[in-house]
N, C-alpha and C positions, 0 to 999 in steps of 0.2 A: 371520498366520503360516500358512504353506502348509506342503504336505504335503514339498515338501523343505527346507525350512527345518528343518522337525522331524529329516528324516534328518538333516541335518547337524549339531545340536545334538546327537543320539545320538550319532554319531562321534567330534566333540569330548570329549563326556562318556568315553566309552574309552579316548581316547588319553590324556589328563588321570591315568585312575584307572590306566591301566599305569604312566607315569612314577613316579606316585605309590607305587607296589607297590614298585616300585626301590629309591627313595628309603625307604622304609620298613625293607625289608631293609637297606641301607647305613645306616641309624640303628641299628638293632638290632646289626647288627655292629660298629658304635662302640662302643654303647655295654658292649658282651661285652670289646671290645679296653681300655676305659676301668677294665671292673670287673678284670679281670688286673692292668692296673698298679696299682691300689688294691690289689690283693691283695700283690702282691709288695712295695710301698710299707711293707704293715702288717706282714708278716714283715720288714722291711728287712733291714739289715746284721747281724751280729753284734757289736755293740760292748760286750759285756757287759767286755771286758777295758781299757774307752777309760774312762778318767776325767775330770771338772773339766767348765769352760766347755764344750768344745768338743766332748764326746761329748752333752751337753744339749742344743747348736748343731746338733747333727746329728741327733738324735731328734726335734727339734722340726720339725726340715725336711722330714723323711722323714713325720712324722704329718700336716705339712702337704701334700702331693706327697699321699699317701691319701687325703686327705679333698676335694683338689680335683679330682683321678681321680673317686672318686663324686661329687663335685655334676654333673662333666660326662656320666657314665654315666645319669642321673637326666634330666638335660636332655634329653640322647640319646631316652629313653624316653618324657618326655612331649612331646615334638613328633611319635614315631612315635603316640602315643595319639591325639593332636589332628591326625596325616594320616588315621587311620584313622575318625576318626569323618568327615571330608571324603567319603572313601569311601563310607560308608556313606550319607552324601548324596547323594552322585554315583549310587550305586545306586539309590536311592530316586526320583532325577529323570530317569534312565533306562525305570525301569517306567513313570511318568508319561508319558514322550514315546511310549514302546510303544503304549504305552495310546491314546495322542492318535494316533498314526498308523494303528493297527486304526480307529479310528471315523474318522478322515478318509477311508481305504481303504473302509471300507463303507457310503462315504457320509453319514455323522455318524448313523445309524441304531444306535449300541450300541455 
């Protein structure tokens, strides 16, 4: 591996963790837009004046719509968890290639 193989592998490595920035934002914003519907899900309706089957048919639905709001808000969050540890990889192999091209740069001398 030569010394621009290595820049290239840097470059890569940046464009990768920008996208990834993105996309991390747009998970996070998901999953903010996911915890609002669960929110409003768990206030739901007013049906305190609905009787029988079908006010029960409708509290169950609404608790259901809530609780699937949060598992997706949750999902959201640990895929922005597990981009960011990626990142934090990608940083790590970043300094590494730095590294690698100071010493190829000064001649593999340090």
């Amino acid at each position: 591996m030569g010394l621009s193989d290595l820049k290239n592998t840097l470059t890569k490595i940046f464009i990768h963790r920008e996208e990834m920035q993105r996309d991390i934002t747009y998970l996070r914003n998901a999953a903010a837009s996911f915890r609002t519907a669960a929110g409003v899900c768990k206030r739901g309706v007013d049906s305190s004046r609905w009787a029988g089957e079908s006010a029960n048919i409708f509290t169950e639905r609404y608790a259901g719509l809530a609780k699937s709001a949060d598992s997706q808000a949750e999902e959201c969050e640990r895929i922005a968890r597990k981009m960011e540890e990626v990142i934090a990889a990608f940083d790590r192999a970043e300094r590494e290639t730095q590294a690698q091209i100071r010493n190829f740069s000064s001649g593999g001398k340090g």
